[in-house]
C-alpha positions in Angstrom: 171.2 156.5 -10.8 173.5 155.3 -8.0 176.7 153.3 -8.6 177.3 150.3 -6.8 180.3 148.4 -6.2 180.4 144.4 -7.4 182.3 141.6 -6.3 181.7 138.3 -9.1 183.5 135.4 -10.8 183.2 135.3 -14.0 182.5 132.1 -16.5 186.6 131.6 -16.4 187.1 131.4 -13.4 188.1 135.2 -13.1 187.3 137.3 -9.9 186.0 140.5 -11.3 185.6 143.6 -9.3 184.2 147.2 -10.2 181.6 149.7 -10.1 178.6 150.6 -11.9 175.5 152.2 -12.4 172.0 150.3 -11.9 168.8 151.0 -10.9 169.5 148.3 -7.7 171.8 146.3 -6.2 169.6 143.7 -7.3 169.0 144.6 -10.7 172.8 145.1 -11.5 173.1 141.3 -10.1 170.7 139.9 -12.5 172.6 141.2 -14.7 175.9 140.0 -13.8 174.5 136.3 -13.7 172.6 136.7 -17.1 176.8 136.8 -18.3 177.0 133.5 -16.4 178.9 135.3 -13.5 178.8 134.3 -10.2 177.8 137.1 -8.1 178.9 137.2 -4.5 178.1 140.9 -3.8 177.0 144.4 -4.8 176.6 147.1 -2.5 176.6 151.3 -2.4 179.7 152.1 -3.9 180.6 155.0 -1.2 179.3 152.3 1.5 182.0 149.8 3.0 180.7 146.4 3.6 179.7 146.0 6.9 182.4 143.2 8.6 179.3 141.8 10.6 179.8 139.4 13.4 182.5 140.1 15.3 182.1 138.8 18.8 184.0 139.4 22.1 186.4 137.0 23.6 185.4 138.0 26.8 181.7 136.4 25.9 181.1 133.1 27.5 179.0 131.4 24.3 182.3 132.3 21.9 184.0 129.3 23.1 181.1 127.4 22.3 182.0 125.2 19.6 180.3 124.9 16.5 177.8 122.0 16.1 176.6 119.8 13.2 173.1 121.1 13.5 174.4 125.3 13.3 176.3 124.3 9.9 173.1 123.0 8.8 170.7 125.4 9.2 172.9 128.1 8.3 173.3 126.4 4.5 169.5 125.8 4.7 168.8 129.5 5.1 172.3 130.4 2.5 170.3 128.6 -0.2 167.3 130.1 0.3 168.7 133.9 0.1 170.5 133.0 -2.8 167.4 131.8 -4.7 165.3 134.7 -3.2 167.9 136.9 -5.3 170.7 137.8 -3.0 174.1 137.6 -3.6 176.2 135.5 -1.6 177.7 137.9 0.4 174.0 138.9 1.5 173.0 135.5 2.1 176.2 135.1 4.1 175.9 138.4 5.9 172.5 137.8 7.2 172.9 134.3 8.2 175.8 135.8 10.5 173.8 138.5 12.0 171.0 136.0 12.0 173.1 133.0 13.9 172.7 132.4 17.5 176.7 130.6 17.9 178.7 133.6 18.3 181.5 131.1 16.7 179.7 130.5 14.0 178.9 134.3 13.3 182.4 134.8 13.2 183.5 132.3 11.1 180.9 132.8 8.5 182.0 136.7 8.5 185.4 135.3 8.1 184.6 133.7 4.8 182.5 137.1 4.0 186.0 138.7 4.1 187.8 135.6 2.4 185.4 136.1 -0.3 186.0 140.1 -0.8 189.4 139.4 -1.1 188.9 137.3 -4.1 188.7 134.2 -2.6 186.0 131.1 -4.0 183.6 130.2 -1.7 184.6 126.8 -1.5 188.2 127.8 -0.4 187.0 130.3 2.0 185.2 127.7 3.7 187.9 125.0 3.7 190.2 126.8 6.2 187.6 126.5 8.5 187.5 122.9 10.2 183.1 122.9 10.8 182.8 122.6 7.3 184.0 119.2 6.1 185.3 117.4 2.8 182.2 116.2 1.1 180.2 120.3 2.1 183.4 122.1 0.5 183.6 119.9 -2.9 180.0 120.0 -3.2 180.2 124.0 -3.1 183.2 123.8 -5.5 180.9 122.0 -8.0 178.2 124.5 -7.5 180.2 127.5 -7.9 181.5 125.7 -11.2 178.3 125.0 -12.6 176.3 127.7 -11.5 173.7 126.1 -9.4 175.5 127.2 -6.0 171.5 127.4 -4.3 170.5 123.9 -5.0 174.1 123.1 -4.3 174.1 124.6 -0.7 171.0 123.2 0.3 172.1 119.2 -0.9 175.0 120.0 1.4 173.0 120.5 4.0 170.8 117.5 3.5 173.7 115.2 3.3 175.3 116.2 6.4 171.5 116.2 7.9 171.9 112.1 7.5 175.1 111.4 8.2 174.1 113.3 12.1 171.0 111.3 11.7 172.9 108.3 11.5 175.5 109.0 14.0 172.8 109.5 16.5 170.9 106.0 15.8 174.4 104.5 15.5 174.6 105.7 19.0 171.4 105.0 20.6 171.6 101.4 18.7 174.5 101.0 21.1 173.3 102.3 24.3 171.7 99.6 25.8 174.7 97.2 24.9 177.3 99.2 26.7 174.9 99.8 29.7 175.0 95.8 30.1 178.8 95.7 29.4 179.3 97.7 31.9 176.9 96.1 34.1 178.1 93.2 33.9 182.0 93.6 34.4 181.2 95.6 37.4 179.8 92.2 38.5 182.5 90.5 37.3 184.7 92.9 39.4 182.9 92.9 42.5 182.9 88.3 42.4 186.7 88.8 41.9 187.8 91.1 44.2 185.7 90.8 47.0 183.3 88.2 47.4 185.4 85.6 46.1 187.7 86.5 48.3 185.9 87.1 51.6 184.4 83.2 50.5 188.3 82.0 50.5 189.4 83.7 53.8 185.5 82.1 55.9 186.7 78.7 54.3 190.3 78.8 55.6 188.9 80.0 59.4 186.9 77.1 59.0 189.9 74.9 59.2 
């Protein structure tokens, strides 16, 4: 039976590392989380965990920056890897290799590594500026309660509206700036040259 190596929290709050035998890596994490551990990855023991993601700074897309939209569907496809039976470190590993924003494949194999060393997943998240307030607290309450998968995926849903309503915030004022603009370049134009040019006619005239 092959050993495999586990990295978990445990229902204290405990990060708990070691290795054991299992039939899978899946059946040792079912295990794990029938304890009410929080499993964020089991792998081969004599394997190291592949870093994943690392992208070259002389690639073009790596200064790219990371949009609303990439955060998004990368929790949408977190959540459903982790209730497919994955372990977050999985679920966070294949989104990376997965992502099409060479940023964002890096940062997310950043928090892979934040994680291993014993890091929360919320925390791991926090030192990286794409992921705001409201996504971080609402994975601190899912690793706390255990439900990180429906968690992850109402993170994703709320930052889904708030884009949503950014972008009809903006298109609601479009078409008032357009005649703003429009109409102080009139203004501009009466004042500083035909207004003028009127003044000037009228004193020739004299």
């Amino acid at each position: 039976m092959p050993a495999f190596a586990f990295t978990a929290r445990d229902s204290g709050g405990q990060t708990q590392k070691g290795v054991r035998s299992a039939a899978s890596a899946r059946e040792l994490a079912s295990e794990l989380r029938s304890r009410g551990w929080l499993v964020f990855g089991v792998e081969l023991a004599e394997e190291e965990s592949a870093s994943g993601g690392q992208v070259s700074d002389w690639n073009p897309r790596a200064w790219l920056s990371v949009r609303s939209v990439d955060v998004e569907l990368a929790l949408q496809q977190i959540s459903v890897m982790l209730r497919s039976g994955l372990t977050l470190l999985q679920a966070l590993s294949t989104t990376a290799e997965h992502s099409e924003r060479p940023r964002l494949k890096k940062i997310l194999s950043q928090v892979c590594q934040r994680i291993q060393e014993g890091a929360s997943f919320a925390d791991a998240m926090a030192a990286h500026p794409c992921f705001d307030n409201l996504t971080i607290q609402l994975i601190k309450v899912g690793e706390q309660t255990g439900n990180l998968d429906v968690v992850v995926v109402k993170a994703a849903e709320a930052m889904q509206r708030r884009r949503m309503l950014m972008q009809q915030l903006v298109t609601a004022l479009t078409y008032p700036s357009i005649v703003l603009f429009a109409a102080l370049g009139v203004t501009s134009f009466m004042v500083f040259f035909l207004i003028p040019k009127r003044n000037r006619s009228g004193e020739d005239g004299f």
